[in-house]
C-alpha positions as MATLAB code, in Angstrom:
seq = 'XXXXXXXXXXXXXXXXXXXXXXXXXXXXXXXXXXXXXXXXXXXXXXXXXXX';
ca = [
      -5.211   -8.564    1.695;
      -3.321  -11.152   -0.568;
      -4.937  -14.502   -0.234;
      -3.238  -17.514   -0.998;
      -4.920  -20.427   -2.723;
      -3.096  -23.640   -3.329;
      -3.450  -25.007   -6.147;
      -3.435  -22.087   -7.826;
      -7.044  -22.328   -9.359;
      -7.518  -21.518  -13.102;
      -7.876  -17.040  -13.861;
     -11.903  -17.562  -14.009;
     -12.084  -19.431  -10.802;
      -9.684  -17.255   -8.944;
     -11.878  -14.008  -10.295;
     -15.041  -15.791   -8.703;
     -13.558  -16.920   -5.760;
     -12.124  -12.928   -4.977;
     -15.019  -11.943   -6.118;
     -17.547  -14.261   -3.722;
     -14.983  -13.418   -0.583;
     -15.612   -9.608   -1.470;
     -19.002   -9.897   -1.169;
     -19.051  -11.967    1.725;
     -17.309   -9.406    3.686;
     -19.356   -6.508    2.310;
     -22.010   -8.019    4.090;
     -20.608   -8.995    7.459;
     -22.479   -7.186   10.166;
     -19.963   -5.677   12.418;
     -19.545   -8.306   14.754;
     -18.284   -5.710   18.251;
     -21.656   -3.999   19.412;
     -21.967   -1.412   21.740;
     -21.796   -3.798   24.924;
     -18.810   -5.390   23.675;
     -16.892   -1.882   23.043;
     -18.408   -0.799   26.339;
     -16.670   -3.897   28.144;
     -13.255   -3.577   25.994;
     -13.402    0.687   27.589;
     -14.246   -0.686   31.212;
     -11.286   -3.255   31.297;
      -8.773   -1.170   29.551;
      -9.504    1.972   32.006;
     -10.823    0.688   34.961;
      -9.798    3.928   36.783;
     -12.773    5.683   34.884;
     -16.556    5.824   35.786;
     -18.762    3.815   33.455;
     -20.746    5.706   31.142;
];
């Protein structure tokens, strides 16, 4: 993903600021549990039986 920052912050900053981002999303829990994907399968094949 190619993120665009305007101004274009100096090469240090722009290192930190990748680098901060990166480990932000390393981190992220994943935010579509099991009742969420369970929903998304009932609504997309509602001809099915639920599990």
């Amino acid at each position: 993903m190619e993120r665009e920052i305007v101004p274009e912050p100096p090469e240090e900053e722009r290192k930190a600021l990748d680098e901060a981002l990166a480990r932000l999303l390393a981190e992220r829990e994943d935010p579509y549990n099991d009742w969420w994907r369970t929903g998304v399968r009932e609504t997309l094949n509602p001809e099915e039986e639920p599990v």
